[in-house]
DRENDO-94664 format. One line per field, with one value per residue (C-alpha): residue number from 1; residue in three letters; x negated, y, z. Coordinates in nm, 2 decimals. Each point is the difference from the previous one (the first is absolute). Layout:
k [NUM,...] $
r [ALA,...] $
c1 [X,...] $
c2 [Y,...] $
c3 [Z,...] $
# end
This chain:
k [1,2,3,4,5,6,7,8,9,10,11,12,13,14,15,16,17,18,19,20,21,22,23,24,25,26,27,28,29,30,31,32,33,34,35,36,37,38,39,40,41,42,43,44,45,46,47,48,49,50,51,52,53,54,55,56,57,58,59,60,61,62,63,64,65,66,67,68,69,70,71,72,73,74,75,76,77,78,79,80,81,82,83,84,85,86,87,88,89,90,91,92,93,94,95,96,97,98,99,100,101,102,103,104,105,106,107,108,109,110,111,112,113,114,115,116,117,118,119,120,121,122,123,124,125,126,127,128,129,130,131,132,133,134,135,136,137,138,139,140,141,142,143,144,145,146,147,148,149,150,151,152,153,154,155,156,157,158,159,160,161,162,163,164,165,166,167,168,169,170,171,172,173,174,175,176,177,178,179,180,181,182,183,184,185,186,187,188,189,190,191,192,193,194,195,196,197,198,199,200,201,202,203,204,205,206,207,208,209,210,211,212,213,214,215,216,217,218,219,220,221,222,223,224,225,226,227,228,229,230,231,232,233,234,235,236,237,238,239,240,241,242,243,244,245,246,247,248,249,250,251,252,253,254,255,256,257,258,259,260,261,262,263,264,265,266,267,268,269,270,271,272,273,274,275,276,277,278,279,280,281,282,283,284,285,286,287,288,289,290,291,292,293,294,295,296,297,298,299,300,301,302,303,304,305,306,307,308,309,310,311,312,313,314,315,316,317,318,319,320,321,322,323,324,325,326,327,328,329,330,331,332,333,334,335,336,337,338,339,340,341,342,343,344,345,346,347,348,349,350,351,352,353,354,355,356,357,358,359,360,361,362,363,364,365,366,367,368,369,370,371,372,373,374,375,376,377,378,379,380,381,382,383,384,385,386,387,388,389,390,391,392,393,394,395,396,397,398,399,400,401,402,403,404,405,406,407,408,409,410,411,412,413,414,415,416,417,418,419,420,421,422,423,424,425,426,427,428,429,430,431,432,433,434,435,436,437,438,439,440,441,442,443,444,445,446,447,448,449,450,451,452,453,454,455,456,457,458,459,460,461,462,463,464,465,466,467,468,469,470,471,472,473,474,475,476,477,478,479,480,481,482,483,484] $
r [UNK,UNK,UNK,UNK,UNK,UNK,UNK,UNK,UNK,UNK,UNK,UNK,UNK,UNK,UNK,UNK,UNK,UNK,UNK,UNK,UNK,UNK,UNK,UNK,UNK,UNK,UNK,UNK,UNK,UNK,UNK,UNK,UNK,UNK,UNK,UNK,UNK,UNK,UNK,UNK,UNK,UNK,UNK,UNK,UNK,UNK,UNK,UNK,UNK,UNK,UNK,UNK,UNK,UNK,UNK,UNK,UNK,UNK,UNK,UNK,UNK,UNK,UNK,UNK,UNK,UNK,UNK,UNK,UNK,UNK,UNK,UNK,UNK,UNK,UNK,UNK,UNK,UNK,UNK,UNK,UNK,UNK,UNK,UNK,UNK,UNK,UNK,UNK,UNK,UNK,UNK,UNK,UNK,UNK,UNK,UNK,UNK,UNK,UNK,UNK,UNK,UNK,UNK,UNK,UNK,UNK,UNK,UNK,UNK,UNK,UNK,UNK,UNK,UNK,UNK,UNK,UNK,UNK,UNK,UNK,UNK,UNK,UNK,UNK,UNK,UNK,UNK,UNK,UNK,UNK,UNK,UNK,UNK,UNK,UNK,UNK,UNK,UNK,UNK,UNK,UNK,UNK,UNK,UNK,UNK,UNK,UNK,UNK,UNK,UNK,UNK,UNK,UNK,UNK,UNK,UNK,UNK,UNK,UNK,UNK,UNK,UNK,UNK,UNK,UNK,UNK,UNK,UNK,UNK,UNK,UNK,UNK,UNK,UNK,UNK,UNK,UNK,UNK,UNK,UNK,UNK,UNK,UNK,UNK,UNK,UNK,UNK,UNK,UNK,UNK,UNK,UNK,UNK,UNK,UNK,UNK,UNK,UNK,UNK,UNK,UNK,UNK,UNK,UNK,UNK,UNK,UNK,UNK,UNK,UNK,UNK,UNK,UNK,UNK,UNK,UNK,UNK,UNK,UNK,UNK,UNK,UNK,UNK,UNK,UNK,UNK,UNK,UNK,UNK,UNK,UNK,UNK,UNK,UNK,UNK,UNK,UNK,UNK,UNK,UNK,UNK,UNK,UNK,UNK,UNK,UNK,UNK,UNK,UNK,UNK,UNK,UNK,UNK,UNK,UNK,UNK,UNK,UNK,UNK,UNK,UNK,UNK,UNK,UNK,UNK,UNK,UNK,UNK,UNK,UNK,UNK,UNK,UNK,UNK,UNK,UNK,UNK,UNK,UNK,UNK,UNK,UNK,UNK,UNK,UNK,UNK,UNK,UNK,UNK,UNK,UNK,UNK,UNK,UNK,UNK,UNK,UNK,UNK,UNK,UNK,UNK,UNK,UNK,UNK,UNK,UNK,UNK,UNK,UNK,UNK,UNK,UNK,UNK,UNK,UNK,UNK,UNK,UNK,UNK,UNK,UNK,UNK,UNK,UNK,UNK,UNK,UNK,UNK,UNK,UNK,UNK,UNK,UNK,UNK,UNK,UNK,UNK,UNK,UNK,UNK,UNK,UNK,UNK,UNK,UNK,UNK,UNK,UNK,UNK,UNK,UNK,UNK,UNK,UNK,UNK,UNK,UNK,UNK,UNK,UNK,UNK,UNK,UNK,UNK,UNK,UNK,UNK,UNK,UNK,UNK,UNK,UNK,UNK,UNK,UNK,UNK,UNK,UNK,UNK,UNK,UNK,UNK,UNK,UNK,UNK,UNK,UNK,UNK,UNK,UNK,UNK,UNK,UNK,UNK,UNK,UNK,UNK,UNK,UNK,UNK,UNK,UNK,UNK,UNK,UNK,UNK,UNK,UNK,UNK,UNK,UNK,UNK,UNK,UNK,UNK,UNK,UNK,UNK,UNK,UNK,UNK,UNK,UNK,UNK,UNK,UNK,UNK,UNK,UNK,UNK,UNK,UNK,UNK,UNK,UNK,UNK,UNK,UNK,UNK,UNK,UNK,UNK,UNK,UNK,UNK,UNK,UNK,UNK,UNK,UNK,UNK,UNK,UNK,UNK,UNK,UNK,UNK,UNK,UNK,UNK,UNK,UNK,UNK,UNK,UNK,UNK,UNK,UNK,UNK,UNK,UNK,UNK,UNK,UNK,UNK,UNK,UNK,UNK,UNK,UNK,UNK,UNK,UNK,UNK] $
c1 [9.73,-0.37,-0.14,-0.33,-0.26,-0.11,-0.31,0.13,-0.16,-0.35,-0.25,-0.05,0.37,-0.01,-0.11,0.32,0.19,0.34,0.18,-0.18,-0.10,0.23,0.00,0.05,0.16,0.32,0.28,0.00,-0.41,-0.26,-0.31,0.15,0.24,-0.30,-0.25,0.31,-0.02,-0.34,-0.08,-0.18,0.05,-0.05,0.07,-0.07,-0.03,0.28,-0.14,0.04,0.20,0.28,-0.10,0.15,0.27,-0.18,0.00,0.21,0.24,-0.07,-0.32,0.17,0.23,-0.31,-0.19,0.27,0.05,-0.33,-0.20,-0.01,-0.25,-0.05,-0.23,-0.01,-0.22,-0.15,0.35,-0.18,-0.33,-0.14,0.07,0.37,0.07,-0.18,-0.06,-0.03,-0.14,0.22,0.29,0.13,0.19,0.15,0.27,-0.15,-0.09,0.31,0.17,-0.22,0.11,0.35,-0.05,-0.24,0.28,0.29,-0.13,-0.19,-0.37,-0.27,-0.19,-0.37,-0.12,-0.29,-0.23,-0.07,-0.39,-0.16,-0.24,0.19,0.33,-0.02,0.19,-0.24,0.01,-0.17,-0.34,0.03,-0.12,-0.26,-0.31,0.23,0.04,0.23,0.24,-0.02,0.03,0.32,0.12,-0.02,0.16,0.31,0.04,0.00,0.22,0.26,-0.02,0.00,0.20,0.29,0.07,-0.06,0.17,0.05,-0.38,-0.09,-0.35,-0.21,-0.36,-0.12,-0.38,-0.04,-0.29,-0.24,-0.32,-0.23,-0.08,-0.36,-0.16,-0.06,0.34,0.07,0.27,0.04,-0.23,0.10,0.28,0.20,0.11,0.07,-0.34,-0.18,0.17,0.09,-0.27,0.10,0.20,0.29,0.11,0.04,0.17,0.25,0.08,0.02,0.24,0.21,0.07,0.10,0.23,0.13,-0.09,0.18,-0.12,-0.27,-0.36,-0.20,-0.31,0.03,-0.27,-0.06,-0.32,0.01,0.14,-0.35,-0.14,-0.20,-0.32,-0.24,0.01,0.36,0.32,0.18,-0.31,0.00,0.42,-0.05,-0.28,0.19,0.33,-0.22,-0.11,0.36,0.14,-0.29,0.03,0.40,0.08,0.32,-0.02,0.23,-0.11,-0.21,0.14,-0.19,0.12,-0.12,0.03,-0.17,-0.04,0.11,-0.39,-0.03,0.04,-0.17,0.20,0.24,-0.22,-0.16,0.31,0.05,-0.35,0.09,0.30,-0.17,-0.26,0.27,0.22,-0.25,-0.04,0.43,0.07,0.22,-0.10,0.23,-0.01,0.12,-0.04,-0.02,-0.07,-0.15,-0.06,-0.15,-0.22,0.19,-0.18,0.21,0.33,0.19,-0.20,0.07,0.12,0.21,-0.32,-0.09,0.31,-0.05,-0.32,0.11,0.26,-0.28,-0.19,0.36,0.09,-0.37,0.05,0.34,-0.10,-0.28,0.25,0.23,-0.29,-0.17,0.27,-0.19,0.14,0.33,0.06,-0.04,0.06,-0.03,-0.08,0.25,0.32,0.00,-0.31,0.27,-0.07,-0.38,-0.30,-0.26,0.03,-0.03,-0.26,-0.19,-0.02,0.18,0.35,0.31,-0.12,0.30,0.30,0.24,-0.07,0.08,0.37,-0.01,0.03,-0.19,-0.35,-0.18,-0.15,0.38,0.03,-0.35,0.10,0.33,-0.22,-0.15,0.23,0.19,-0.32,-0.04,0.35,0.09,-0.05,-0.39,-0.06,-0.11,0.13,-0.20,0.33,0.21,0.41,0.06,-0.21,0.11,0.39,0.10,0.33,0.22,0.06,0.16,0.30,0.17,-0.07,0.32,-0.22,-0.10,0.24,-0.07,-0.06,-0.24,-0.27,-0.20,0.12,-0.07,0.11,-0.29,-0.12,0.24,-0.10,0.27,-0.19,-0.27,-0.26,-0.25,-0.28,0.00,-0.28,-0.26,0.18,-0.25,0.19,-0.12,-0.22,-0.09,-0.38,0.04,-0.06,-0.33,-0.11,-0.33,-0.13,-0.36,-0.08,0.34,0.11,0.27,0.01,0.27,0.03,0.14,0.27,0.25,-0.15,0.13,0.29,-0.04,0.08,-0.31,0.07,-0.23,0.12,-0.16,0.02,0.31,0.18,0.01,-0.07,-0.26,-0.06,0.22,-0.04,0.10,-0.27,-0.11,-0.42,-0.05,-0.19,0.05,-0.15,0.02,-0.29,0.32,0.05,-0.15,-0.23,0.17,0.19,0.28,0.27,0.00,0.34,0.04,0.33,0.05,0.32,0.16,-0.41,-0.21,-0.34,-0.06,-0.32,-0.21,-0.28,-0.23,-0.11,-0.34] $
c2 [2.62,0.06,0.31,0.21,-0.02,0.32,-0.02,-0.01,0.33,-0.14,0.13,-0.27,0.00,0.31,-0.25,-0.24,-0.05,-0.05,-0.06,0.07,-0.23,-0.17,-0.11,-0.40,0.00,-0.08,-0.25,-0.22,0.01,-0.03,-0.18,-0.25,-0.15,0.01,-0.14,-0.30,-0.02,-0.08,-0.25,0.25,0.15,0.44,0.12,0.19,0.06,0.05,0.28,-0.01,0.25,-0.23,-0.22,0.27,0.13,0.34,0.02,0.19,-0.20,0.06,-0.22,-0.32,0.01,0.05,-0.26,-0.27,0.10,0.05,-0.27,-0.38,-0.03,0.12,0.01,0.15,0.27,-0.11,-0.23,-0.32,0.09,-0.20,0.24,0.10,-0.39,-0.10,0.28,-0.19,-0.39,-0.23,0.25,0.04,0.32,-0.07,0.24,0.28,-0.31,-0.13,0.29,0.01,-0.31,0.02,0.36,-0.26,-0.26,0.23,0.20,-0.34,0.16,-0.24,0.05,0.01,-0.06,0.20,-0.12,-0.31,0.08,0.33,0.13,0.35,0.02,-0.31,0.07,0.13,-0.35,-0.20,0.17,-0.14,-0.31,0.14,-0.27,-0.26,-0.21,-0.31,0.26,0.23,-0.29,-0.08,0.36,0.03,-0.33,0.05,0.35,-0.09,-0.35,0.24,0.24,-0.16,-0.28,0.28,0.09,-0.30,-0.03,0.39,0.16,-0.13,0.14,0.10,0.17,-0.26,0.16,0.38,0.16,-0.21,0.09,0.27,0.31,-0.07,0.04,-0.44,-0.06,-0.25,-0.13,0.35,-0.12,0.26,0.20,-0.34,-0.17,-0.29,0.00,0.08,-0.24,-0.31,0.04,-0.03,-0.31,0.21,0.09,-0.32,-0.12,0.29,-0.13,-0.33,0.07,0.26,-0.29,-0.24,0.23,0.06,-0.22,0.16,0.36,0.21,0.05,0.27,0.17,0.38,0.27,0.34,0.13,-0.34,0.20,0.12,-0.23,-0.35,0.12,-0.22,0.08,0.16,-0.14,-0.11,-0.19,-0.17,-0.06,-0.18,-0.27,-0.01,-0.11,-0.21,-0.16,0.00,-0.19,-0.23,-0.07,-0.02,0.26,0.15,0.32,0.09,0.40,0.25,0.37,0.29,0.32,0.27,0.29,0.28,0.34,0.15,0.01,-0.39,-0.07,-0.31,-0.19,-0.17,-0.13,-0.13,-0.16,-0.21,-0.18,-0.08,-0.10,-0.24,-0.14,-0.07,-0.17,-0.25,-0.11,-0.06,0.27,0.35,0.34,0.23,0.43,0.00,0.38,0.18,0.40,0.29,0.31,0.34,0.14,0.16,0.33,-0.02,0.04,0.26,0.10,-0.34,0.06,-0.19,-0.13,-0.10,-0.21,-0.13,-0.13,-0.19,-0.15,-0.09,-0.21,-0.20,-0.10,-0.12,-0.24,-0.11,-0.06,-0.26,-0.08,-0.14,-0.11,-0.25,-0.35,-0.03,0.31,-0.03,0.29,0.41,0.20,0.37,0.10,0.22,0.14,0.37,0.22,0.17,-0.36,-0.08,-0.12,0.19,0.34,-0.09,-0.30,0.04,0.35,0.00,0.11,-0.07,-0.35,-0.19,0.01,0.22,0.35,0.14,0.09,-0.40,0.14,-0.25,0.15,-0.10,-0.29,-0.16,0.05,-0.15,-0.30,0.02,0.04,-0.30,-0.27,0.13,-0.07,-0.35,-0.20,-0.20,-0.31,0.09,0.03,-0.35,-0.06,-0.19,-0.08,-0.29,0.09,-0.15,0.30,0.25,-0.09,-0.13,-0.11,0.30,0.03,0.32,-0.11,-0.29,0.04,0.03,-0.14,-0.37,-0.16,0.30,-0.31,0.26,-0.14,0.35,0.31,0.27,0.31,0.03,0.28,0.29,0.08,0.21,0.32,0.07,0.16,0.25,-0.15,-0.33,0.19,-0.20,-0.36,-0.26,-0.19,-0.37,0.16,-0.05,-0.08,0.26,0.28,0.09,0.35,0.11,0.28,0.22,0.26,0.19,-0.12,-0.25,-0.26,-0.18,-0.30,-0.30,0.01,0.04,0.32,0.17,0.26,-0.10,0.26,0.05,0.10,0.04,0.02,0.04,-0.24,0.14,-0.06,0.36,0.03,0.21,-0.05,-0.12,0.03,-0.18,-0.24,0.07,-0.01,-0.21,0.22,0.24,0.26,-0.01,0.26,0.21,-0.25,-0.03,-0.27,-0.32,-0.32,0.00,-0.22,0.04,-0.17,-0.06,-0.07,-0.12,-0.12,-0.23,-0.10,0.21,-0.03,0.14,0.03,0.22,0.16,0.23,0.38,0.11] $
c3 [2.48,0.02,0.19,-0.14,0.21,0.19,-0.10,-0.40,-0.05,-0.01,-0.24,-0.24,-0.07,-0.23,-0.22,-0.03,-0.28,0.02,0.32,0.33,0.24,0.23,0.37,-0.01,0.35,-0.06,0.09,-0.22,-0.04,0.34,0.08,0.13,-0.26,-0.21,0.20,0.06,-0.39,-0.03,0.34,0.20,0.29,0.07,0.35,0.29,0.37,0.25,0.21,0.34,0.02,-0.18,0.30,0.23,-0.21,-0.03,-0.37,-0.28,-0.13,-0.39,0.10,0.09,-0.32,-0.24,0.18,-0.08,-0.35,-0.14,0.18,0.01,0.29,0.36,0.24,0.37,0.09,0.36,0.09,-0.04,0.10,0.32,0.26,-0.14,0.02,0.30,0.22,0.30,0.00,-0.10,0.01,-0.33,-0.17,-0.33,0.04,-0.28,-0.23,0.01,-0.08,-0.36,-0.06,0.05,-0.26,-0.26,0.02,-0.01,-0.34,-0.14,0.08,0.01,0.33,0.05,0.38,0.08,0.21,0.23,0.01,0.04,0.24,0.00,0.18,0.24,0.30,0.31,0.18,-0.28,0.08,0.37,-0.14,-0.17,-0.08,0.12,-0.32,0.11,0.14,-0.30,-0.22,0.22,-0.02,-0.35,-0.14,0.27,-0.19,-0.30,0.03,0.18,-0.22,-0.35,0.12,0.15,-0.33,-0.21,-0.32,0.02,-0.09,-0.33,0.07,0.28,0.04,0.21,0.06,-0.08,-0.04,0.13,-0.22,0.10,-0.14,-0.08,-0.32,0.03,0.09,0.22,0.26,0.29,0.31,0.22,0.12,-0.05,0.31,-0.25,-0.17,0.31,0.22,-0.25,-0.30,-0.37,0.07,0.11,-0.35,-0.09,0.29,-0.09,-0.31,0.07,0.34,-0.23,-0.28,0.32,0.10,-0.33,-0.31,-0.26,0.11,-0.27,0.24,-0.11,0.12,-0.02,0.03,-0.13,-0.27,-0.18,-0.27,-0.09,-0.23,0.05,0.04,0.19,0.36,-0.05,0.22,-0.34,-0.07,0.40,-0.04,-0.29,0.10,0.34,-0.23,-0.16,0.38,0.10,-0.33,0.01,0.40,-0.05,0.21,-0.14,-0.11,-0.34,-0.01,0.01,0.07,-0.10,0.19,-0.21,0.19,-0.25,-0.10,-0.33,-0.10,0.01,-0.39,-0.01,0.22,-0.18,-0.23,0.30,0.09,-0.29,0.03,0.35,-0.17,-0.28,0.30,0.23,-0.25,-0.09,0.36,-0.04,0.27,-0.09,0.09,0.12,0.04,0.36,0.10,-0.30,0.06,-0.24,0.18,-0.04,0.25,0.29,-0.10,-0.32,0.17,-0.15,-0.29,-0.18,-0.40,-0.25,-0.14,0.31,0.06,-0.35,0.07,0.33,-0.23,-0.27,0.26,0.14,-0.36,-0.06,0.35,-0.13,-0.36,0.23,0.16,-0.28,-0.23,0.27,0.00,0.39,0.15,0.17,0.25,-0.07,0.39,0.03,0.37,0.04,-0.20,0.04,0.03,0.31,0.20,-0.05,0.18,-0.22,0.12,0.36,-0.04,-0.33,-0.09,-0.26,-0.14,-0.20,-0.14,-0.07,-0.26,0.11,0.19,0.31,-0.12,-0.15,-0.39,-0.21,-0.08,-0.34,0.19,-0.02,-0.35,-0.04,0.13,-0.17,-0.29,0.03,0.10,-0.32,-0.25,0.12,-0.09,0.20,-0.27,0.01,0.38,0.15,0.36,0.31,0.15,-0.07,-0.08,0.40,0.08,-0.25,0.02,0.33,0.11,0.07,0.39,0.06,-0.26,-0.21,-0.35,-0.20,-0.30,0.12,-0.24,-0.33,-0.26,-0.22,-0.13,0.05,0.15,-0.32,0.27,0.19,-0.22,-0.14,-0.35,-0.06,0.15,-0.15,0.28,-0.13,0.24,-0.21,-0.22,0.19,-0.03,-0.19,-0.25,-0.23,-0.26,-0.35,-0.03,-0.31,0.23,0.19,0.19,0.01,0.22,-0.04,0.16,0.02,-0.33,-0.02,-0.32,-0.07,-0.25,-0.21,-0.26,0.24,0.15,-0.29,0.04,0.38,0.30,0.24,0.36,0.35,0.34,0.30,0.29,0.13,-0.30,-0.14,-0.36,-0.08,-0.39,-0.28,-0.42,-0.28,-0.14,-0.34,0.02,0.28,0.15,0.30,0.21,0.37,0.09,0.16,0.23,0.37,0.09,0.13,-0.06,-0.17,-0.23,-0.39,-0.13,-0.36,-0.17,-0.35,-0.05,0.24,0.09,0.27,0.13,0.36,0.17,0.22,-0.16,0.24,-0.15,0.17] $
# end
């Protein structure tokens, strides 16, 4: 059974027609079994609170149902694995792992090179580069190579470029820079794929989601990919934090060309530490339209994220605005899916939203089906010797769910929509008769007639995106259309 959304009052629904809106959390219906569906992978942080068991336990149970993916916190940072030289913890690691392995979680390691949370004792060798060279390639071998075979992917370097207008590689406040040079990050890679060969590398950092502009960091990380592939150093990925604020619009847009320039150099980009928050100020005084328009921006990074065949990995930094680094560290609040009391918010439905307009038929996977369906180890499968050809169950179309108003379907080419202004045209012979309908990017309907002209008007609407379906038939055309 399907639960209305708290937020359900919102303005714009005093438009629908016809049933009301409904919450797509449910058991039979998360994130995660439709992110499965279509080769990807959508997680989030463990918190480290889960680390030390000082957590509520409603979070642990919606983290293993809704998500595919984890990632610690700080648990695998340099000075949480290494805090003194050569004196390994893996202790908190280890105890993600066992959680990944136990609920079938892909795990992402984060990170071997950084030149924020080293452990104290690496700056006694500062400007010593043999030693530093020495001190970094025994972490990472010891590291990686502890849990190879169990971290599909790590962040080998992380935010390594400077903030600079001409971005290049960070020359200070790095003991690695400063003590080794630029040769370090390569060196990283190259000791992290030693230690483990089958293992994803990625370099991470934070503001490459704003565009490719000359002198920007998405501009630098893709020429240094292009060094890196041409040298042979092996780096497979790119991961693009994304830590923003509600006001960012442009930004996934952004995100795709990085996208498109990164896929033609053969490497994937990945949204590592997805967060959209409101100022801190805001606290409090936040509305439903508010809420909606946090979702409106996490559907438009999904909808990248399903649309680009290179992009293999969606992480929200953080699963409950109650457990969350932005009010303490970024000044700002209540940026993730589900609120302090972990209800879903309208971001959750955005990104249920989403995954449910791109079938799973039309959503092209980086992963091959070793990655995407490894062997069962936590138990036997009582189906090895099922002699079906093709397993028809994997969907249930005996329900019928009320959010499947923004599922695309094959098309006739006899149908076309046309959008000026605020007026909506729709035609070809089999636009007669047809039913029009617009939902927002939560999946809300907002608008709905009978086609007999062809022509609508949307001047009652707000300005935004949003997805026009049109049904003639058993045929449908969905797209997004955007009203300014």
């Amino acid at each position: 059974m399907k639960k209305i959304h708290a937020l359900s009052h919102f303005a714009l629904c005093t438009a629908i027609i016809g049933v009301g809106f409904m919450n797509a959390q449910a058991a039979d219906e998360t994130i995660r079994q439709l992110a499965k569906e279509r080769g990807r992978f959508i997680g989030t942080i463990l918190n480290s609170e889960w680390f030390n068991d000082a957590i509520e336990p409603e979070f642990e149970e919606i983290h293993k149902t809704q998500f595919n993916v984890v990632v610690a916190e700080n648990e695998m940072k340099f000075d949480a694995t290494e805090p003194k030289e050569d004196e390994f913890n893996f202790e908190k690691g280890d105890k993600m792992v066992k959680y990944a392995q136990a609920n079938g979680l892909r795990v992402r390691g984060h990170a071997l090179a950084w030149h924020s949370q080293v452990a104290n004792w690496v700056n006694n060798y500062k400007g010593q580069k043999q030693k530093l060279l020495a001190v970094l390639k025994n972490h990472i071998t010891k590291v990686v190579g502890h849990w190879k075979g169990q971290i599909a992917e790590w962040d080998v370097v992380n935010e390594a470029i400077n903030d600079d207008y001409n971005a290049d590689w960070r020359s200070t406040n790095s003991v690695w820079y400063e003590g080794i040079g630029a040769e370090f990050l390569d060196s990283a890679f190259v000791w992290a794929h030693e230690a483990d060969p089958d293992a994803e590398l990625c370099y991470n950092d934070y503001s490459i989601e704003w565009g490719l502009r000359e002198g920007s960091k998405a501009s630098f990380v893709v020429e240094q990919v292009k060094r890196w592939k041409k040298n042979n150093i092996p780096i497979t990925c790119v991961g693009t934090q994304t830590h923003i604020e509600i006001a960012h619009e442009t930004t996934p847009q952004n995100v795709r060309a990085l996208a498109k320039a990164l896929a033609e150099l053969g490497v994937t980009l990945n949204i590592t530490e997805l967060d959209i928050g409101f100022p801190k100020g805001s606290a409090g005084k936040l509305t439903a339209a508010d809420y909606a328009k946090q979702g409106h921006l996490y559907r438009q990074f999904m909808d990248v994220f399903l649309e680009e065949p290179n992009m293999g990995e969606f992480v929200i930094w953080g699963l409950t605005d109650a457990h969350s680094w932005l009010d303490e560290q970024q000044g700002k609040t209540e940026g993730l899916l589900f609120d302090k009391q972990y209800k879903p918010k309208p971001a959750y439905d955005s990104v249920m939203a989403s995954l449910k307009a791109h079938p799973a038929s039309e959503v092209k996977t980086p992963y091959p089906d070793s990655i995407l369906n490894p062997p069962d180890t936590t138990a036997k499968d009582t189906t090895v010797k099922d002699t079906t050809v093709k397993d028809t169950t994997v969907r249930d179309t005996t329900v019928k769910d009320t959010s499947d108003a923004i599922k695309m379907f094959a098309i006739p080419n006899n149908i076309s929509i046309h959008i000026a202004g605020r007026t909506l045209f729709v035609m070809g012979t089999a636009a007669k008769d047809s039913k029009v309908e617009v939902f927002d990017m939560q999946g809300r309907p907002i608008f709905s007639m009978e086609n007999s002209k062809g022509v609508f008007d949307l001047s009652s609407i707000a300005d935004g995106l949003y997805v026009v379906r049109v049904r003639s038939g058993s045929a449908s055309l969905v797209t997004r259309i955007s009203i300014r």
